[in-house]
C-alpha positions in Angstrom: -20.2 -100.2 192.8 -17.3 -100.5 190.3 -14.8 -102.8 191.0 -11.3 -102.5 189.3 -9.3 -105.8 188.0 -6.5 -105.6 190.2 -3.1 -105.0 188.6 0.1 -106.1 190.2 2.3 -103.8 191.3 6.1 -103.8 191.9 7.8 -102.6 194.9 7.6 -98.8 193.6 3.7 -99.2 193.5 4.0 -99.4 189.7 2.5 -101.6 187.3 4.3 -104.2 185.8 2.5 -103.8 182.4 1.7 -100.0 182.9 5.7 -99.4 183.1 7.0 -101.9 180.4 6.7 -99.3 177.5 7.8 -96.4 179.2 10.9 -98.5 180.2 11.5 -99.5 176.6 11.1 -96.3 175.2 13.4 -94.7 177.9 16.1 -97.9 177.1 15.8 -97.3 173.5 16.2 -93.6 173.5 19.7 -94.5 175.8 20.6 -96.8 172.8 19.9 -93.8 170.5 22.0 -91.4 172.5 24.7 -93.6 173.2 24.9 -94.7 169.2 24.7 -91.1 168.5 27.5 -90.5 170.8 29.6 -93.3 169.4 28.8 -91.7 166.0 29.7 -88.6 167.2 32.9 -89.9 168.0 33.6 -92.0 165.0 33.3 -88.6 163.0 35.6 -87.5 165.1 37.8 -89.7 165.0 38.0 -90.0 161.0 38.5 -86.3 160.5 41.8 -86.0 162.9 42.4 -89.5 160.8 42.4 -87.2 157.6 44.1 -84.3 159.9 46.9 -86.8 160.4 47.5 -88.0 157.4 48.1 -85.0 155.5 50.9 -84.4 158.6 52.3 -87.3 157.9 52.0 -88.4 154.4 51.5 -84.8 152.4 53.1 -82.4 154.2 56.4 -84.8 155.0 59.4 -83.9 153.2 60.5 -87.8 152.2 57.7 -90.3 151.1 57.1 -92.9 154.4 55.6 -96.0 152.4 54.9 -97.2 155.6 52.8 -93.8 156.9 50.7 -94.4 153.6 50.4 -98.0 154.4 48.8 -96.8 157.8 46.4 -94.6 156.6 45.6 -96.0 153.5 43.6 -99.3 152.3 45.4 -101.3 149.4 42.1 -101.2 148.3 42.3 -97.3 147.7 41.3 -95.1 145.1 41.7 -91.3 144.0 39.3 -89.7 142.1 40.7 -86.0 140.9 40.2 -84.0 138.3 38.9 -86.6 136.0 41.4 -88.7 136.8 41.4 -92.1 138.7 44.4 -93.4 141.0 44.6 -96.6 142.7 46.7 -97.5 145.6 50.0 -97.7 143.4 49.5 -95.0 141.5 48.8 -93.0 144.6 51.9 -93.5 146.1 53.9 -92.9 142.7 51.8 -89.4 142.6 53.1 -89.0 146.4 56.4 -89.8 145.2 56.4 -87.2 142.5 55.0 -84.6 144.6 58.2 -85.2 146.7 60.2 -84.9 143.9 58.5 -81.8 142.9 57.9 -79.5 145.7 58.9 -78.9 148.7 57.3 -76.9 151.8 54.1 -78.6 151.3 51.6 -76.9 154.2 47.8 -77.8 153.7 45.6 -75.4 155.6 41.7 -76.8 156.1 38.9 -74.0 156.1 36.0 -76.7 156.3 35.4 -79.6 157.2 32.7 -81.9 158.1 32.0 -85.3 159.0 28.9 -87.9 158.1 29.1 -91.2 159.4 32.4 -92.3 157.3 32.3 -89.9 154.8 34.3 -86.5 155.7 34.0 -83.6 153.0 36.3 -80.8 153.2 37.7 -77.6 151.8 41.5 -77.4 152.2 44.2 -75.4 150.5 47.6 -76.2 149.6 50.6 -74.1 149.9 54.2 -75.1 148.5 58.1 -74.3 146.7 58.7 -76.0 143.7 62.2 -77.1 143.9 62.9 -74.8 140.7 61.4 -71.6 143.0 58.4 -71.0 142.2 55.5 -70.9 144.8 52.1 -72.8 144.0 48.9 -72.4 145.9 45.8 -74.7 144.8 42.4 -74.7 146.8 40.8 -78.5 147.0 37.5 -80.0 147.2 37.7 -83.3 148.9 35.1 -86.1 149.9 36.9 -89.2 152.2 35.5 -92.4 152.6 37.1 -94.4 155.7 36.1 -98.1 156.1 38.0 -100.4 158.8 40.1 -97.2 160.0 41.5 -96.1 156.5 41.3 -94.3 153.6 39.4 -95.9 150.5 38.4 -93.2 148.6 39.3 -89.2 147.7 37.5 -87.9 145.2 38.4 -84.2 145.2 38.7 -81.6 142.6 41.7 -79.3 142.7 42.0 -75.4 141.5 45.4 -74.3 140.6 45.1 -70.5 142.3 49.1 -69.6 141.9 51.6 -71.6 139.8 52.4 -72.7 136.0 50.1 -73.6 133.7 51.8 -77.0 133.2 51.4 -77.3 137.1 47.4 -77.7 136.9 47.9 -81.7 137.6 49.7 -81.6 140.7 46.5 -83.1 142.8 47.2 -86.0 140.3 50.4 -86.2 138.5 52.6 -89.6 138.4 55.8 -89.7 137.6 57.2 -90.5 134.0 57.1 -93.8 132.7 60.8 -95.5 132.4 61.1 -96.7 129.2 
């Protein structure tokens, strides 16, 4: 006759040390779907970030410093078109797109969201203030740390407009002498 060691059991008739790693598992696949939700919504919630901005930055009529403050780190930086903006200089390009154009609508065909990295495909529709309509197609990647913006770095393909208008994704205003 065989006998068994005996194995405690808990009030469900299940071992103790049986159940232990089907427990774990189960808790840490629950950790891995609730992370992946919270992911899920982090993406989420940094592509309407993006969404938002444009509304309320790029597409405003007047330049809110405070609006660019909110969705923007002081630590910011714009890569476009071979070009490289930092915070100031970012706001000085808002500021001359202002001064430029008006009717500003940006119209997004993709985008996509990777932990805090968004990538998207957006175009831009707008009056210069001398008449002429401009349409460009843009190529962005976002990087949101702490709830804002640190980094664009997009390319930007003048589809309708002047030749001299082919650095509106990154034109600053004119130096005062």
């Amino acid at each position: 006759m065989w006998l068994l060691p005996e194995i405690p059991l808990d009030e469900n008739n299940v071992s103790r040390e049986l159940a232990a790693p089907v427990v774990q598992s189960e808790l840490a696949s629950l950790a891995n779907k609730m992370s992946s939700r919270d992911i899920r919504r982090q993406e989420q919630h940094n592509k309407s970030l993006v969404r938002q901005m444009f509304q309320e930055v790029i597409e405003r009529e007047e330049l809110d410093e405070q609006a660019v403050a909110r969705y923007f780190s002081p630590r910011y930086v714009q890569k476009v078109d071979g070009k490289t903006l930092n915070f100031a200089d970012f706001v000085d390009h808002v500021r001359e797109l202002k001064r430029t154009v008006t009717n500003l609508r940006v119209t997004f065909e993709h985008m996509v969201s990777e932990g805090n990295k968004i990538m998207d495909i957006h175009r831009v529709e707008a009056d210069k203030r001398v008449g002429v309509k401009i349409t460009a197609r843009v190529i962005s990647l976002w990087i949101i740390e702490d709830g804002k913006i640190v980094l664009c770095d997009e390319l930007t393909h003048l589809d309708k407009g002047a030749p001299d208008d082919y650095d509106l994704g990154s034109r600053k205003s004119v130096a005062k002498s």
